[in-house]
C-alpha positions in Angstrom: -12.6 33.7 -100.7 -15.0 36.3 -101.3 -18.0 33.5 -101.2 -16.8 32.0 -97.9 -16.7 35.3 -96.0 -20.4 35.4 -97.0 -21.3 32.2 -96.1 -19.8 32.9 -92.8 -21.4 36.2 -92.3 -24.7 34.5 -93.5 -24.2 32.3 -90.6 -23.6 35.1 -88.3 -27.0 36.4 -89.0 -28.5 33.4 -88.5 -28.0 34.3 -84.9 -30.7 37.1 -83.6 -28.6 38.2 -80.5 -26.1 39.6 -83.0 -27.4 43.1 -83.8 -24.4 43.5 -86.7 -21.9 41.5 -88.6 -19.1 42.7 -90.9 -15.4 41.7 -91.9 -12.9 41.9 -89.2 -10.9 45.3 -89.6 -9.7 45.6 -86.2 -13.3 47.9 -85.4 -12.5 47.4 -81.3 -9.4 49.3 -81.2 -10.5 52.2 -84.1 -13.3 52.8 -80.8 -10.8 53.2 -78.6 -8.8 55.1 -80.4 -11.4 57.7 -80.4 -12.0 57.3 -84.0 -15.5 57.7 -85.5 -16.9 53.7 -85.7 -20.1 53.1 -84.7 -22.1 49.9 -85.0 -25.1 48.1 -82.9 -24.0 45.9 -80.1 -23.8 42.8 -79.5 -21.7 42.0 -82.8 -19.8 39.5 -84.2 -16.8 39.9 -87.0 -15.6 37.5 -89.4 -11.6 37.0 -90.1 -10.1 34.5 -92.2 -6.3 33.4 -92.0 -5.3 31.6 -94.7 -1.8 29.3 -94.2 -0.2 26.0 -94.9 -1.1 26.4 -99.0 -0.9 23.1 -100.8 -1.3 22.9 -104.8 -4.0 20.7 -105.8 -3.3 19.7 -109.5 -2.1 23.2 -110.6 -5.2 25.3 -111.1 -6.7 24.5 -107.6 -5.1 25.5 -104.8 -5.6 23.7 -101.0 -5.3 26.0 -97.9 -5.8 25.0 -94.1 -7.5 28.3 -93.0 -8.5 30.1 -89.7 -11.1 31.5 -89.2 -11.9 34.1 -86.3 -15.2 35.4 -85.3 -14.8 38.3 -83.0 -17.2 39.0 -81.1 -18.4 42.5 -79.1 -20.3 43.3 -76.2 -21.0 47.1 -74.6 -21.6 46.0 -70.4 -22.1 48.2 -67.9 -22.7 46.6 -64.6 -21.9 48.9 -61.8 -19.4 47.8 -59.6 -18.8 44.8 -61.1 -18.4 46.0 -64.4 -15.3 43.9 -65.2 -17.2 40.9 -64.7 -19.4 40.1 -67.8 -20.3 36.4 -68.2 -22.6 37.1 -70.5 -20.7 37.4 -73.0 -20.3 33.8 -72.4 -23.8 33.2 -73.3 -22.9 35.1 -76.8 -19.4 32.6 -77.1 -21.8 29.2 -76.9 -24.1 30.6 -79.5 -21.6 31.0 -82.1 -19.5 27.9 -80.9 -23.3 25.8 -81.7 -23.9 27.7 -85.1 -20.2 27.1 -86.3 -19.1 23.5 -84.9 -19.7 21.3 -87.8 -20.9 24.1 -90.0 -19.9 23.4 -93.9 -19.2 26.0 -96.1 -19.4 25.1 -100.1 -16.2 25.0 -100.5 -14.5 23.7 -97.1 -14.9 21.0 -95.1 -16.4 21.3 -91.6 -15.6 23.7 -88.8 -13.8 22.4 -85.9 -13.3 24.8 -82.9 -9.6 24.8 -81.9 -9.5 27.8 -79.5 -10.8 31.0 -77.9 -9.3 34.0 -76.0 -11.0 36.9 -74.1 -9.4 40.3 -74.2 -8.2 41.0 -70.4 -7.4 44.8 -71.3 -11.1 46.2 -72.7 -12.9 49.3 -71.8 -16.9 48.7 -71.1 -16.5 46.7 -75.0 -15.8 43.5 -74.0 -13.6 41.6 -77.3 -13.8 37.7 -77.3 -13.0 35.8 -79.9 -13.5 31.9 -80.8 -11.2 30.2 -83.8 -12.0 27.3 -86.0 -10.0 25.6 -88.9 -11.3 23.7 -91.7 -10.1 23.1 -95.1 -10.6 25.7 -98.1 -10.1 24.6 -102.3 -9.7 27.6 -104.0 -11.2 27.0 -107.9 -10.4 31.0 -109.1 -7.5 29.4 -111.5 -9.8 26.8 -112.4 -11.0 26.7 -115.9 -14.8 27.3 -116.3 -16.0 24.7 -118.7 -19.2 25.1 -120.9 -21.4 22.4 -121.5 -23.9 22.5 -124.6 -26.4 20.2 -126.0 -24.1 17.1 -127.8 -23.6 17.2 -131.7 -27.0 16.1 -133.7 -27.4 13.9 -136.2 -25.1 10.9 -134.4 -26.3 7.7 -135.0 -25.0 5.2 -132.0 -23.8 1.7 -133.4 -24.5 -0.8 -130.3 -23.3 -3.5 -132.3 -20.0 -2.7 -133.2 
């Protein structure tokens, strides 16, 4: 899972309007909690939610997964500071970096919502989901090839 996180921040950074990417540990409300977080803005953070776990021949496993990119915007427009469509503008970049993106081991991303948080300070929160399908190999066995036996001789005729 490790792998795919990266992939997906990768992809993040693929993006120039994003200024910083991390894992998703809830970095919106530690800010307004008065807590010592501080990152460059615009940003964008990267959860996975993993459910609906299906066994795939015993050592891989099958998950339908979530995944969540968060994204964060300081805005300060006067008066009509509670009205940032910009942010918009940041919401259609990742939706065109993400739709049909294909991690190594998942099959393609397919947007299947978004929600805006109605309750921010000047950080505006908004965050777009996708789902895809994850195989997990950890359990897998890792097999090791090496050059075949010599000194075979290959009989075509019998």
């Amino acid at each position: 899972m490790g792998d795919l996180i990266q992939e997906i921040l990768t992809r993040i950074g693929l993006i120039p309007e994003f200024k910083f990417s991390a894992v998703w540990n809830n970095q919106f409300q530690y800010m307004e909690d008065g807590q010592s977080y501080v990152f460059p803005m615009p940003c964008a953070f990267a959860e996975i939610v993993s459910d609906n776990n299906q066994d795939l021949l015993g050592k891989y496993q099958g998950s339908d997964i979530q995944i969540n990119i968060h994204i964060g915007q300081e805005f300060y427009n006067g008066a009509k500071m509670e009205q940032n469509l910009s942010v918009f503008d940041l919401r259609d970049l990742v939706v065109k970096s993400f739709c049909n993106f294909k991690a190594e081991k998942t099959g393609f991303f397919i947007k299947t919502s978004e929600q805006q948080d109605f309750e921010h300070t000047n950080v505006y929160h908004y965050i777009v989901s996708f789902k895809t399908h994850f195989i997990d190999d950890t359990a897998a066995p890792e097999y090791i090839y090496t050059t075949p036996p010599t000194g075979l001789t290959i009989d075509r005729n019998g």
